[in-house]
C-alpha positions as CSV (number, residue, x, y, z in Angstrom):
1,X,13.4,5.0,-14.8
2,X,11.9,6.8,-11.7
3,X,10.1,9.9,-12.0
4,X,9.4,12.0,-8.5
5,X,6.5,14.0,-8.8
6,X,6.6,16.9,-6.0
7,X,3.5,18.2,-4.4
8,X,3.7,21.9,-4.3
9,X,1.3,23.5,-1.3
10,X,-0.6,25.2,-3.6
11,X,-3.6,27.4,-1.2
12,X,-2.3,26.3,1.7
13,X,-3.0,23.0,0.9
14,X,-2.0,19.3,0.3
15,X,-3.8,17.1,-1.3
16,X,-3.3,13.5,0.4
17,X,-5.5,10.3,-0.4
18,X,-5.2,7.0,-1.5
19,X,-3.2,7.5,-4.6
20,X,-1.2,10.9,-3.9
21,X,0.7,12.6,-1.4
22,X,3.5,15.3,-0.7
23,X,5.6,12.9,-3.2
24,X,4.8,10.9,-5.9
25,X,7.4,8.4,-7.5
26,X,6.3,6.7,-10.7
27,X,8.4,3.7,-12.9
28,X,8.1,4.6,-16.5
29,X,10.0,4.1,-19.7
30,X,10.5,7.5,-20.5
31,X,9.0,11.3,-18.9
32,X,5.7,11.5,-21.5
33,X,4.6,7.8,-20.4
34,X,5.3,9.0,-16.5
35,X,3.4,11.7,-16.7
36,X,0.4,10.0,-18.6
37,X,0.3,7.6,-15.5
38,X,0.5,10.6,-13.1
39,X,-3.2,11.8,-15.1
40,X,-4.5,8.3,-14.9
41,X,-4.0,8.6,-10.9
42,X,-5.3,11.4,-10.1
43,X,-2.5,14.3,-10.6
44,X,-4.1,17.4,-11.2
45,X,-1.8,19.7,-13.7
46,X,-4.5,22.2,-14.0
47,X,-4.6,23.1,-10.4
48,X,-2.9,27.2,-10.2
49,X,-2.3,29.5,-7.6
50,X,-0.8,32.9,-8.4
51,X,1.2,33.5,-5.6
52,X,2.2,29.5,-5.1
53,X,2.2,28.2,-8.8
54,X,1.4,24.9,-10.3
55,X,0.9,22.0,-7.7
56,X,2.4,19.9,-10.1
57,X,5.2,20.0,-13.0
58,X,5.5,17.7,-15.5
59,X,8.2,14.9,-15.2
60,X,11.3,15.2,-17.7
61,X,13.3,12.5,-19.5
62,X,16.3,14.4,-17.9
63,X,14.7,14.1,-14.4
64,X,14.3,10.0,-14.3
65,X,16.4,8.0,-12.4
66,X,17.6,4.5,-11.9
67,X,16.0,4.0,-7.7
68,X,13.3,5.7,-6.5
69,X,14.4,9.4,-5.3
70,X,13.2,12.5,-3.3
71,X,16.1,15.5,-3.4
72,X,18.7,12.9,-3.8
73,X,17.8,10.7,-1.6
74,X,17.1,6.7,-2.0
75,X,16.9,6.1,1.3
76,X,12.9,7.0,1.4
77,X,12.0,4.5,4.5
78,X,14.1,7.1,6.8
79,X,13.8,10.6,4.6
80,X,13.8,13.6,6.6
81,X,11.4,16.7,4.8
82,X,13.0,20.3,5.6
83,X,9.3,21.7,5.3
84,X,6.9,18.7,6.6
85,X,7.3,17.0,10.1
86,X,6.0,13.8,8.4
87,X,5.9,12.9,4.8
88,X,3.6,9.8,2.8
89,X,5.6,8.6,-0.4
90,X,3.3,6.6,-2.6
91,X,5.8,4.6,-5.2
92,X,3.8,3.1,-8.3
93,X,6.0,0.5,-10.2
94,X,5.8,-0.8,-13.7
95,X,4.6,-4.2,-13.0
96,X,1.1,-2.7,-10.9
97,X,2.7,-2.7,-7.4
98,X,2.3,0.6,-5.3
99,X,4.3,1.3,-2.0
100,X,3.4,3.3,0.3
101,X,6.1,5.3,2.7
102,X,4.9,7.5,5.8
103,X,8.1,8.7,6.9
104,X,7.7,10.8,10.3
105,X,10.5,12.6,13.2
């Protein structure tokens, strides 16, 4: 299973560098192995604002899916962000491969 990990623009900001971005897609057997991966990369759970909330949420069992995804969408090579003009995907896979995806318009 596939669990997208959205970047919330918590301050103002986005954090972007070599192992996270505005999306975060991780292959995992289940949601508590996803999200110990997500700790082990660098996904900062602790980080609060109180008008813009958590930067990050914890992935669900009931959130995986089968392809990697953002908002429905499998077709991340030409995804289209309502909010960012141009998006970096970084995919981590079960067998140790990462991909990254800038995906601009």
């Amino acid at each position: 299973m596939f669990f997208t990990f959205v970047q919330n623009n918590v301050h103002g900001d986005i954090v972007k560098n070599e192992n996270v971005a505005e999306y975060v897609i991780i292959e995992a057997d289940n949601s508590e192995k996803a999200n110990e991966k997500a700790t082990l990369i660098g996904i900062d759970e602790s980080d609060y604002c109180e008008c813009c909330g958590w930067r990050w949420v914890d992935a669900e069992d009931k959130n995986g899916t089968i392809n990697p995804t953002v908002k429905d969408i499998t077709d991340l090579e030409n995804y289209k962000d309502d909010f960012y003009p141009s998006v970096k995907i970084i995919i981590y896979y079960d067998n140790g491969k990462k991909t990254i995806l800038t995906c601009n318009w």
